[in-house]
N, C-alpha and C positions, 0 to 999 in steps of 0.2 A: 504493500500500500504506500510506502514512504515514498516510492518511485512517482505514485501517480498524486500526488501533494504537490501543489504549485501556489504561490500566490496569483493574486490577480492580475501582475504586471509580469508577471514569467508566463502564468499562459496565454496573453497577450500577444506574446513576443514570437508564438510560434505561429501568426497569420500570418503569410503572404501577401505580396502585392497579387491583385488579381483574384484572389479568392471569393469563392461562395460562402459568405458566413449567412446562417441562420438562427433566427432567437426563438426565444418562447417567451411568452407573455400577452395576458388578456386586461387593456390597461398597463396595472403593475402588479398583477395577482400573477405569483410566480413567476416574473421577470427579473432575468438573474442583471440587477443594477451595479453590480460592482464590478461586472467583466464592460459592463458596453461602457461604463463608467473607464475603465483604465485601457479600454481601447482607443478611447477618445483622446486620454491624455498620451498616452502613446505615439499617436500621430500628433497631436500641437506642438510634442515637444522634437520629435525625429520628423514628421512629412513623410511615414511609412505606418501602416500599409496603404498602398494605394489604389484607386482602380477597383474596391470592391463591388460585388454583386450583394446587395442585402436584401433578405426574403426572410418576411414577419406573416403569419397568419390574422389573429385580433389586430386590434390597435392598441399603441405600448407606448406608452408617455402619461405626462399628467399635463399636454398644453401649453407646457414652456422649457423645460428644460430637461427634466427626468426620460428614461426610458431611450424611445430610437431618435431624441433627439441629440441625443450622446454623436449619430452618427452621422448627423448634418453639415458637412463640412466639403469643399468641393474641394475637388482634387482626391477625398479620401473614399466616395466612394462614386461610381459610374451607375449602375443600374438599382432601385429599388423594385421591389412586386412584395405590393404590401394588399392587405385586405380591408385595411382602414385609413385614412391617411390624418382624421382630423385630429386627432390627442399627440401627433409629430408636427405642429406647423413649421420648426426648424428644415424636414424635409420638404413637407409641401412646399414653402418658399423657393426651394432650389428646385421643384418640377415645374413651377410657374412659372420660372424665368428659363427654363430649358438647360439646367446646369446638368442635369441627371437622367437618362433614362426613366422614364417610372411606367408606370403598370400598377393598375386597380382590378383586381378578381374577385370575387366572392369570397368571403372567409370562409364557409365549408369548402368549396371547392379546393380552395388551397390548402384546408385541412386534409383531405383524402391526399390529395398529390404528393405529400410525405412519404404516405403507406402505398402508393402504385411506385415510390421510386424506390423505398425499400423492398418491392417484392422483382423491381426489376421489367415491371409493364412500361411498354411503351407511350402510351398517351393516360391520361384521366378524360374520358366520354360522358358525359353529363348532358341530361336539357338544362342546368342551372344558367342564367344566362341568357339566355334563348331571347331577341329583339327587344335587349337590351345593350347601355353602351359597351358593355364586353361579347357580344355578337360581335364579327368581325364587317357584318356588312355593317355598322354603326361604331365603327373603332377601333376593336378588339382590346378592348381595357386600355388602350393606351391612351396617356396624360398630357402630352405635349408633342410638336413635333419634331423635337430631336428622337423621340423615340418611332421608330421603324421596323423593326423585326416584328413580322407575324410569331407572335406563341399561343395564337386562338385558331383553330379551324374549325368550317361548319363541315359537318359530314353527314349522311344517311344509313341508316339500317330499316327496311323492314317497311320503307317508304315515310319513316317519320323520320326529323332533324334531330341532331344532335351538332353541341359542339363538344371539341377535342383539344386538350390542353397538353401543350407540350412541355416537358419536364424537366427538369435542369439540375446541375449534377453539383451537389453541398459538399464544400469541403469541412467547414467547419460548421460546429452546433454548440450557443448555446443555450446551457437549459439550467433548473433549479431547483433545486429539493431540500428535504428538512435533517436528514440524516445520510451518511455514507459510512460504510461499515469499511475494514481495511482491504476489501476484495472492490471493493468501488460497487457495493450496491447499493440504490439510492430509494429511499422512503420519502415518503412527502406526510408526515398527518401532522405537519403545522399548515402546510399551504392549502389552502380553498379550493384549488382547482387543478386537476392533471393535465387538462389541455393536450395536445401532440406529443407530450414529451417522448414515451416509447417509440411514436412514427418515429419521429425528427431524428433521434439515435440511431434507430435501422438503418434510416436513411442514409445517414451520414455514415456511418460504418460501414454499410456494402455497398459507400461510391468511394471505399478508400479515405476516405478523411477523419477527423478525429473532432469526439464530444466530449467537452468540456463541461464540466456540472459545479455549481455555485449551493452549497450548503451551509447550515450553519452549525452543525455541529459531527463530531465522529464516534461509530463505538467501534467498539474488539471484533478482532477476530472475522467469521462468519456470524456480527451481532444485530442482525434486524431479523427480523422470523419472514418466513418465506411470502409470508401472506402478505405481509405489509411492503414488498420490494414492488415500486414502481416500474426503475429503471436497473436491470441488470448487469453485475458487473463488468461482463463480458463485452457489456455494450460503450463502456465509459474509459474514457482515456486518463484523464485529469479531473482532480477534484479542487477545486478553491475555497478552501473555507472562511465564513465570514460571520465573526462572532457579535449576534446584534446587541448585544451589551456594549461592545464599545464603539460602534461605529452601526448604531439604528436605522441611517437614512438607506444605508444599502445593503438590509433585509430586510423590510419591510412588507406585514403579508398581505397589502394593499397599498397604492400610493397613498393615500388616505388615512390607514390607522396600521400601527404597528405589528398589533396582536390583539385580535377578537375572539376568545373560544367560539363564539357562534357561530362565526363560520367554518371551524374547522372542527368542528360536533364534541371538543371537550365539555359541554353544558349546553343545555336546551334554551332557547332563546323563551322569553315568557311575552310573548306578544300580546297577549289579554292585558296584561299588564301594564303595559308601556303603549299602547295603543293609545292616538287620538282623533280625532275627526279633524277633515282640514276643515278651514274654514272657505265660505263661500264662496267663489271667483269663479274664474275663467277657465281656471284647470278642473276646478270642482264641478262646473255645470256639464264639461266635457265627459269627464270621467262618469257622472251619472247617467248620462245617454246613453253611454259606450257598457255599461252596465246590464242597461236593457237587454245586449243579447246576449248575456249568460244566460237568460233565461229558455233560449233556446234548445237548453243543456241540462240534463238529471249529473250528468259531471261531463266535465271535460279538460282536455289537456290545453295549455294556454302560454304565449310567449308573449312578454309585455318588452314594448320597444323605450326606452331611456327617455326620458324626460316627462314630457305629460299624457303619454301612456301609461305611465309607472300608477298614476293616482285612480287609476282602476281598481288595482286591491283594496285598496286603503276605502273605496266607496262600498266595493263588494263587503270587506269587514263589517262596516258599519251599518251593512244591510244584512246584516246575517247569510250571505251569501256566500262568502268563499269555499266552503264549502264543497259547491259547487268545479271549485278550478283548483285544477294545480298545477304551479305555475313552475316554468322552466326556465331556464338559459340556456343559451347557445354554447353555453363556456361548459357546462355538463353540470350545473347543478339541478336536480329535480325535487320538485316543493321545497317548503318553505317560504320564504319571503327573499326576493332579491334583494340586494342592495343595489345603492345608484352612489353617481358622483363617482370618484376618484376610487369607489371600491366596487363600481359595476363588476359583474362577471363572477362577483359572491354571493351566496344565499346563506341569510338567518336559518341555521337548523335544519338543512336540506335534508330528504327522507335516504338519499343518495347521492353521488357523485359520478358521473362516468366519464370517460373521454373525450374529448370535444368532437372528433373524427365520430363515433359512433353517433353522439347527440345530432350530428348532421345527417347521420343515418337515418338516422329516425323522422327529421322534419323531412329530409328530401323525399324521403318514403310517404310521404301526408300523413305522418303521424300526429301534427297539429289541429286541433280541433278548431282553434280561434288563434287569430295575431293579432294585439293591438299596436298600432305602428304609427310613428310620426310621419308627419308630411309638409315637406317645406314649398314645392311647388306642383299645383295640380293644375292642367290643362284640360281643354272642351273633350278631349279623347277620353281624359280620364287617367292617363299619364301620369306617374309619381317621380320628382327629385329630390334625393334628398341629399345626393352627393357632389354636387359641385355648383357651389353659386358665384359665377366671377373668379374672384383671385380664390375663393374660399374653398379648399381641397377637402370635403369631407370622406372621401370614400364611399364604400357601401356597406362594408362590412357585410354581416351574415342577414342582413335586409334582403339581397335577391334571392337565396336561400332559402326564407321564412316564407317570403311573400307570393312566390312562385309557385309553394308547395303548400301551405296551409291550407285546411278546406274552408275556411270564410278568413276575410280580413277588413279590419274595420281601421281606417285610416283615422287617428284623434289629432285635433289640433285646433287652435284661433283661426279665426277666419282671417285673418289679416293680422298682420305681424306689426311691430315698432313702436313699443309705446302705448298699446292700444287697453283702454279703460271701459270699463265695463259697471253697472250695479244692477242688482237683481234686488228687486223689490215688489212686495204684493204678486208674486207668482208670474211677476215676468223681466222678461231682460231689456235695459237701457243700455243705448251706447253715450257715453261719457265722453271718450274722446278715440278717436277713429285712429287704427293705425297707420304709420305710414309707410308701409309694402304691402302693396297685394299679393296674396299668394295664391289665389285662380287665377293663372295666366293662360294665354292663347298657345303658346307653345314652352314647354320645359328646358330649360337649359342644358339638363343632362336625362338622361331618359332612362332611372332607375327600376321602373314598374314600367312594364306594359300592358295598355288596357286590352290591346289586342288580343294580345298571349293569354292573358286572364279569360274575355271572352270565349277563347278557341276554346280554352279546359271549362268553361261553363262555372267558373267560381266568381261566387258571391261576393261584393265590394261596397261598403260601405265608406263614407265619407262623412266624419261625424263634427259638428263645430260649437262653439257655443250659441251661436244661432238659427244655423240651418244643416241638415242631412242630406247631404247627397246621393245615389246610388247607383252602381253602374248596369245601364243596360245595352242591349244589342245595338241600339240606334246614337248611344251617348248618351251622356251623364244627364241622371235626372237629379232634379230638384223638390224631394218628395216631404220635408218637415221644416216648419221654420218655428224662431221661439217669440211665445207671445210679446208682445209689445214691441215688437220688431217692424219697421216699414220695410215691405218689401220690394222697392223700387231703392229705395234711399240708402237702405242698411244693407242691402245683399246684391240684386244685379249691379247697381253704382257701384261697387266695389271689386268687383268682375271686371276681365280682361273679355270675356265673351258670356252669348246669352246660353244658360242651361235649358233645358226643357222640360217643363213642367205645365202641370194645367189648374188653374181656378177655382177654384180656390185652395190656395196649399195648406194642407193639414198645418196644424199644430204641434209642437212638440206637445210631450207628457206635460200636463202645466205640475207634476210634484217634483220635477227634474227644478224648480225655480221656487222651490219652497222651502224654509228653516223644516228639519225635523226629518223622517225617516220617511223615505217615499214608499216600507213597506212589501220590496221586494222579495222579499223572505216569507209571506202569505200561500204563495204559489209560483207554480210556472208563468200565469198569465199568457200563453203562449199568440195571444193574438195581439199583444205588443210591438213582437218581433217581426219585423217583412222578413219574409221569405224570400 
């Protein structure tokens, strides 16, 4: 074992100019920060390694400085193929201006492509994708145009499309775990999430290269019991250990917070407990709409997309609902409660954890019953972006993933973005002060969702706002619920890029969706709430 002991700055020192290095990390949940950390001072101070290829599945940063923005620096690396790009704006900068190669794929996609290069398959074949901007007649994931090389093909079998992702050969991996025994086998039960780690090692090991593993602590011998090895030792070159007592910021089991048992199952999270009601707003009126179609469901399985989709449970809670859902990640935790912010990609008390590669298995397979998903731009097609506005490099992350494969998906968000003020009074909604971006536009800027694609597979699409619901049909988007005290000239088409279609008079929202107190949910199914 003493062989395979290195600090952070030795095994550093064994990348190449030219190299494929690879990470692990979703956000900062199991992002080994002290390796991309001392790679980075590595080159400031020598101008080596150079030229690399960097390939991240999640998105790995905390938005300024943490994670792959360690890795922003031109000259030191040439291509990115990431899955997310917005929590790295250090690199998004340099694909905006054409410094870098880059490439946006779907993060499942790029999860499986691990495990077809560790078993030595020639492509990864997927519909993930499929007439959207990683379709190659629409781009082929690429970001800029200094980037050129086709790694997207569309192909057929069987008279239905597919595309075909071509694979690329890692020399280097890192990855992170909680323990490493003297034979280099690694356990994770402080970190939250496994994520690829097992692919990412195959991978790199049967292309010849060598995985680096960032732990924080060591036992004896053959000393972690069989059951609890993640990552085996055979699989592991180099261990770097990094002791968070004296140097915290680089283990950390989220960018976010240090060490949480809840999320790593040492103690039961007591949600009853600590539970509170939000209060009234704009994410609140959403999130009670978007409510209504649990009831569609005696249970169902359910992925909640970051920001104010997240306020879904928290309304279902408070309706005695949850019950009802159990809620997933893409990062592989199943029920409990997600976390958000800087420690997405965790779950309070998860019933399980599995691999993120599998958990793709499962949504790709429509094992999603319901997605609630943010929406930053939607068009008269019915169009979703939510990856690139301007200079602003979101990605996609595992949003093509989710959305392509779920069986209903209900889009939550404001109707208009900037500032935009709202009150809810006497059971209906006022606008206060009007935002200033529209976000029903005539055409989408990057073309995340396709309503086509949706149509062809006959799935159900909801558009839910705090004023009006949208829904997609064969002929284009309807405009089938608005909320009381709303002008519908004034407050909803004036705010539109184009006209929806709809007929006269347009229902109502639920008027308890705009009431103080519990709308009751929990009574029954109600099932003639929910459009079919």
């Amino acid at each position: 074992m003493r062989s395979k002991i290195l600090t952070a700055r030795e095994a550093v020192a064994l990348i190449k100019d030219g190299d494929c290095v690879v990470s692990a990390g979703f956000v900062g949940c199991a992002h080994p920060e002290a390796l991309t950390r001392a790679l980075e001072q590595r080159f400031l101070e020598g101008g080596h390694p150079r030229d690399l290829t960097v390939v991240y599945v999640a998105g790995q940063g905390d938005g300024k400085s943490m994670g792959a923005n360690h890795l922003a620096h031109e000259g030191m690396v040439r291509r990115v193929i990431g899955g997310h790009w917005g929590l790295a704006p250090r690199l998004g900068e340099l694909a905006n201006r054409g410094a870098i190669e880059a490439y946006n794929f779907p993060q499942g996609v790029l999860s499986h492509m691990f495990r077809d290069i560790a078993a030595g398959k020639p492509r990864t074949i997927t519909s993930v994708g499929l007439h959207t901007f990683v379709d190659p007649r629409n781009g082929g994931g690429k970001l800029n145009d200094r980037t050129t090389e086709d790694l997207v093909d569309l192909i057929e079998f069987d008279g239905k499309q597919y595309l075909s992702y071509r694979p690329f050969r890692p020399d280097v991996a890192f990855l992170r775990g909680t323990t490493a025994d003297e034979w280099g086998n690694v356990s994770m039960e402080q970190e939250v999430v496994w994520l690829e780690a097992l692919a990412q090692a195959m991978a790199v090991k049967n292309s010849g290269g060598i995985v680096i593993c960032q732990v924080m602590r060591l036992a004896k011998g053959k000393g972690i019991n069989q059951h609890f090895v993640k990552i085996p030792g055979i699989l592991v070159d180099h261990i770097v250990v990094v002791d968070p007592a004296q140097t915290p910021e680089l283990h950390m089991q989220t960018f976010d917070r240090a060490y949480v048992p809840y999320f790593s199952g040492q103690v039961e999270y007591p949600e009853d407990s600590l539970f509170e009601p939000m209060d009234m707003s704009v994410r609140k009126v959403v999130a009670r709409r978007a409510s209504f179609e649990l009831l569609a469901f005696d249970r169902c399985v359910v992925n909640l997309g970051i920001g104010m989709p997240e306020a879904v449970a928290n309304v279902a809670k408070e309706e005695g609902i949850r019950d009802r859902m159990t809620l997933t990640v893409e990062s592989g935790p199943i029920g409990g409660l997600p976390a958000s912010g800087l420690s997405f990609g965790a779950s309070f008390s998860p019933e399980c954890v599995i691999d993120q590669p599998y958990m793709f298995d499962f949504y790709d397979g429509g094992g999603l019953d319901i997605a609630f998903l943010g929406a930053a731009e939607v068009d008269r097609q019915g169009n979703v972006n939510v990856s690139r506005f301007g200079p602003k490099l979101a990605g996609c992350g595992g949003f093509i993933n989710i959305t392509q494969n779920a069986k209903r998906v209900a889009y939550c968000g404001s109707f208009t973005a900037g500032k935009l003020e709202v009150a809810v009074e006497n059971g209906r909604l006022r606008i206060l002060r009007e935002g200033s971006q529209r976000k029903f536009v005539a055409s989408v800027e990057h073309l995340t969702f396709s309503a086509e694609y949706a149509l062809e597979r006959r799935q159900p699409v909801l558009y839910i706002t705090e004023r009006a619901v949208f829904e997609l049909r064969s002929d284009g988007l309807w405009l089938t619920e608005i909320a009381p005290g709303v002008d519908l000239q004034r407050d909803i088409l004036d705010q539109m890029e184009f006209a929806p279609l709809f007929e006269e008079p347009v229902p109502l929202m639920d008027a308890r969706i705009f009431q103080e107190g519990l709308m009751g949910l929990s009574a029954g199914t109600d099932r003639e709430l929910v459009r079919s």
